[in-house]
C-alpha positions as CSV (number, residue, x, y, z in Angstrom):
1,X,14.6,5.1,-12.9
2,X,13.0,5.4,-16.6
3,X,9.4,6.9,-16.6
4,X,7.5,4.3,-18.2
5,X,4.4,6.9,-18.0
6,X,4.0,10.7,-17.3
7,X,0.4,9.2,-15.0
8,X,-0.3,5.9,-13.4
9,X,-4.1,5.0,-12.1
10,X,-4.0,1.9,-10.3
11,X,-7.5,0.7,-8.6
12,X,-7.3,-0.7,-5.1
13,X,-6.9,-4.6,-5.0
14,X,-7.4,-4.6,-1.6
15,X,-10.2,-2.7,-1.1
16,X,-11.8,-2.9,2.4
17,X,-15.0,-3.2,0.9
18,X,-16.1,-6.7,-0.6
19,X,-18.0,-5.6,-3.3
20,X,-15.2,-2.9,-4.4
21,X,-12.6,-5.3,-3.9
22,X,-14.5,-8.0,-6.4
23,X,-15.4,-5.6,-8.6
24,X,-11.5,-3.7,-9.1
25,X,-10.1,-7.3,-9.4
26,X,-12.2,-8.0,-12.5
27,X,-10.1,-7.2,-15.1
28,X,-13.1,-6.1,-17.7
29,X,-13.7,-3.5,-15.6
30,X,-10.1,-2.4,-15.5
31,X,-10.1,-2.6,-19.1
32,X,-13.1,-0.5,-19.6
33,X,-12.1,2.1,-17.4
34,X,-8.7,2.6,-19.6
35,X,-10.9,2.3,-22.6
36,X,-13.0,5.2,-21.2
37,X,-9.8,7.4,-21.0
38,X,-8.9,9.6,-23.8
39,X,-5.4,9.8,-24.5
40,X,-4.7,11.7,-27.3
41,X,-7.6,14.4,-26.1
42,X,-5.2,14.4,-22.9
43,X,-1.7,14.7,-25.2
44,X,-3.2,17.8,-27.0
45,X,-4.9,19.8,-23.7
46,X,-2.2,19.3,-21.6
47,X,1.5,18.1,-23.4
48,X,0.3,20.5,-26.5
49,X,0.5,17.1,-28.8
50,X,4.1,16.6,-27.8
51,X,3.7,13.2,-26.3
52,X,3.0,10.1,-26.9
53,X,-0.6,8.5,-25.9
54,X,0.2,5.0,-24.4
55,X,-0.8,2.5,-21.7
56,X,1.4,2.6,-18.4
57,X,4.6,0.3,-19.4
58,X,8.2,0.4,-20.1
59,X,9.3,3.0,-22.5
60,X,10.0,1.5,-26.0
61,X,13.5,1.4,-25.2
62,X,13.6,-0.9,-22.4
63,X,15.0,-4.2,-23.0
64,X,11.4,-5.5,-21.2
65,X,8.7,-3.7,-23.7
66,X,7.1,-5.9,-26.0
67,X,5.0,-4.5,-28.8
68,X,1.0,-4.7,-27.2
69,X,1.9,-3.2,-23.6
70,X,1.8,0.2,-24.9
71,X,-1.3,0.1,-27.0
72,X,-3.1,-2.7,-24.9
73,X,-6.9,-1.2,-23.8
74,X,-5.5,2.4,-24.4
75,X,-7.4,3.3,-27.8
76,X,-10.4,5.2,-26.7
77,X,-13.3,3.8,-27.0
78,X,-17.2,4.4,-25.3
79,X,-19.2,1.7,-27.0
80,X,-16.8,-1.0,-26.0
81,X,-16.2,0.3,-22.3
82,X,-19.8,0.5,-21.8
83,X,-20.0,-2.6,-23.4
84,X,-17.8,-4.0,-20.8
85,X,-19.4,-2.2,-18.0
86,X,-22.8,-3.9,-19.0
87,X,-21.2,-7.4,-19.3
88,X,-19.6,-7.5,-15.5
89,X,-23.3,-6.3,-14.1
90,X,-23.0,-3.0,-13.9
91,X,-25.9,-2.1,-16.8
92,X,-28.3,-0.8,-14.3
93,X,-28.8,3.4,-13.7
94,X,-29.9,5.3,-10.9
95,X,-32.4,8.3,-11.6
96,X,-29.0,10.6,-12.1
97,X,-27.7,8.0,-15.1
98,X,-25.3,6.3,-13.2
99,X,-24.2,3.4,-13.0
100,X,-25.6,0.9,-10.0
101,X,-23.8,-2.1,-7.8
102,X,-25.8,-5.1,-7.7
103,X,-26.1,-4.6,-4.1
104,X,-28.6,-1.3,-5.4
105,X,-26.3,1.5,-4.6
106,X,-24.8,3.7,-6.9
107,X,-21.2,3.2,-7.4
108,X,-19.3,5.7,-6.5
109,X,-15.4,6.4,-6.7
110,X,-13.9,8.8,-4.7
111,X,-10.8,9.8,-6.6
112,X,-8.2,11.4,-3.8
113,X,-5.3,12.1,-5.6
114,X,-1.8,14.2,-4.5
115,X,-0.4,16.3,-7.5
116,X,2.9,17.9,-7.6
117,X,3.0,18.0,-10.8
118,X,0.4,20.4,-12.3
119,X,-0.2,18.2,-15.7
120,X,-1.3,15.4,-12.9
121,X,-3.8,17.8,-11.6
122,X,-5.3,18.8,-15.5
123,X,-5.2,14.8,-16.3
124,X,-7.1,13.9,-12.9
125,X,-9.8,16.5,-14.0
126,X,-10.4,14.9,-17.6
127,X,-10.4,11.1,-16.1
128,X,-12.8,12.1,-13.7
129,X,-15.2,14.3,-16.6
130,X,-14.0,10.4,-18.8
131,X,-15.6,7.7,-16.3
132,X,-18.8,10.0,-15.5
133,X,-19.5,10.0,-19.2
134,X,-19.8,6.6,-19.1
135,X,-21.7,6.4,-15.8
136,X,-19.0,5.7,-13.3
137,X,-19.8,8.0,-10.9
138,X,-16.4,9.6,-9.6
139,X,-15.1,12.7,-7.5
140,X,-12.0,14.2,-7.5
141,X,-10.3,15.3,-4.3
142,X,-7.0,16.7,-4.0
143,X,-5.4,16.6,-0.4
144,X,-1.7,17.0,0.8
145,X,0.8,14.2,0.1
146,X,1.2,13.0,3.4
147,X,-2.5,12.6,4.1
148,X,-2.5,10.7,0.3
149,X,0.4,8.8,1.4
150,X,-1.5,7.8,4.7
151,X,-4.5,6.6,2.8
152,X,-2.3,4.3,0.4
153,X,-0.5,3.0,2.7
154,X,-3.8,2.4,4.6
155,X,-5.7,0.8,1.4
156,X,-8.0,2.9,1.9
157,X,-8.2,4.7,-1.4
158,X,-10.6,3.5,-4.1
159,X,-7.8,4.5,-7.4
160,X,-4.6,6.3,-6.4
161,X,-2.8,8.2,-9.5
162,X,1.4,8.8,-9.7
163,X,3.8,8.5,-12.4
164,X,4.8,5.0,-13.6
165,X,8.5,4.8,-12.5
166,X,10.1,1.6,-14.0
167,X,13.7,0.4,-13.4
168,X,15.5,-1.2,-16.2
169,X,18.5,-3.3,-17.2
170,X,21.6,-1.9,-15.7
171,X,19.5,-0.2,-12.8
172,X,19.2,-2.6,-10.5
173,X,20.3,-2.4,-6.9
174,X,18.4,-2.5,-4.2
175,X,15.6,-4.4,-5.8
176,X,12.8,-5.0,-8.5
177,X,10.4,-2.5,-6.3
178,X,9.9,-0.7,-9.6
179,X,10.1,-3.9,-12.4
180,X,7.3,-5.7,-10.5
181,X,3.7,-4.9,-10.7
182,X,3.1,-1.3,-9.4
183,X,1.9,-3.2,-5.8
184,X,3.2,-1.1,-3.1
185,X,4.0,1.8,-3.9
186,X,1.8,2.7,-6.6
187,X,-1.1,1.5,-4.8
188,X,-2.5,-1.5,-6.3
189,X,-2.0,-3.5,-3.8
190,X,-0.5,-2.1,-1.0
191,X,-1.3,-5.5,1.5
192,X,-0.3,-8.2,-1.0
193,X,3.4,-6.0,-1.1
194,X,3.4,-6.6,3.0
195,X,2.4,-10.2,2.8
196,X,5.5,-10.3,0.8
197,X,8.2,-8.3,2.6
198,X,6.4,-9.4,6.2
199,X,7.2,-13.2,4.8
200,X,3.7,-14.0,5.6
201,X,3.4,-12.1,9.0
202,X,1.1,-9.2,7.9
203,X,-0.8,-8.2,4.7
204,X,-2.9,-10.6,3.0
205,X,-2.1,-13.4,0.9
206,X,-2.3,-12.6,-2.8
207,X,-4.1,-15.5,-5.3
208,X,-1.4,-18.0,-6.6
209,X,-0.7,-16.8,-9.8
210,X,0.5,-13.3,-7.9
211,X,2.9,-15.6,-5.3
212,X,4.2,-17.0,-8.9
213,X,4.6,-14.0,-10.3
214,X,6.6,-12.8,-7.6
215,X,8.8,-15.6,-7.0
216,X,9.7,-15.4,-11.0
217,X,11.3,-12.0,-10.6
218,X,13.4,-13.7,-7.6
219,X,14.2,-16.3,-10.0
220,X,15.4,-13.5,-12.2
């Protein structure tokens, strides 16, 4: 495997709770939340400037990477994350400044996260101090892997964080588990990855453009 990124965050598409689950599948707020990030403050604290700030995506080597994956929402920028935040109905504050679902409480993301790598543990700390500065309210937890595991597996977790492992031309074998979208096991979306290897049986069905997606890289 090539590592496409040295840290992945990948919200919950699953999410047990409706108004979570509509609100992680809404790509704005996706986008913002990467907007709110700031790479190259996270290059120079923690990889002393040695690295490269990019969105999660195939190394520039890899036969796959195309020229906007690596910069795509990954420039840091407040104004239009909060923008973005505003636009999808999140614009209202509680007394403490943050932001509030439009069911009236105050969104809240609790950020469990298994490190065994300590940069993971510095660049969980800075995303966390990232989204409350622009009024996502968001804790950070760390727990032991298997109990991290258990909640993934569960889709339980609100956004899980691990490094973006992606397989490459010439590395194929068992599978495209690490050339497809980061479903299983980096978290996003840990029941449409059963529907698929249940064949229907368990899980939940994923929209249609994710069955197509899927059945592309059989095709391939």
């Amino acid at each position: 495997y090539t590592r496409g990124n040295e840290y992945n965050l990948a919200f919950n598409l699953n999410h047990p709770d409706p108004v979570y689950n509509e609100l992680f599948n809404d790509i704005r707020f996706r986008q913002a939340m990467s907007l709110a990030i700031d790479r190259t403050e996270i290059n120079e604290l923690v990889y002393f400037g040695l690295a490269v700030p990019s969105q999660a995506a195939p190394p520039r080597e890899s036969a796959f990477y195309e020229d906007w994956m690596g910069s795509y929402f990954a420039d840091f920028d407040q104004d239009q994350a909060n923008g973005l935040l505003d636009e999808i109905g999140l614009d209202e504050r509680d007394a403490d400044g943050f932001r509030v679902l439009p069911n009236g409480d105050t969104l809240f993301l609790n950020f469990q996260v298994s490190v065994p790598e300590e940069a993971w543990a510095q660049i969980a700390e800075l995303v966390t101090s990232y989204w409350n500065d622009v009024g996502v309210k968001t804790s950070l937890k760390q727990i032991e892997g298997g109990l991290y595991t258990e909640i993934r597996d569960a889709a339980e977790h609100d956004v899980a964080g691990w490094a973006y492992d992606v397989t490459d031309l010439g590395e194929f074998a068992s599978g495209l588990s690490n050339t497809r979208p980061d479903f299983g096991s980096r978290a996003a979306a840990v029941l449409w990855q059963t529907w698929f290897i249940s064949d229907g049986q368990n899980g939940i069905e994923p929209p249609a453009e994710i069955i197509e997606l899927w059945e592309l890289g059989d095709d391939f």
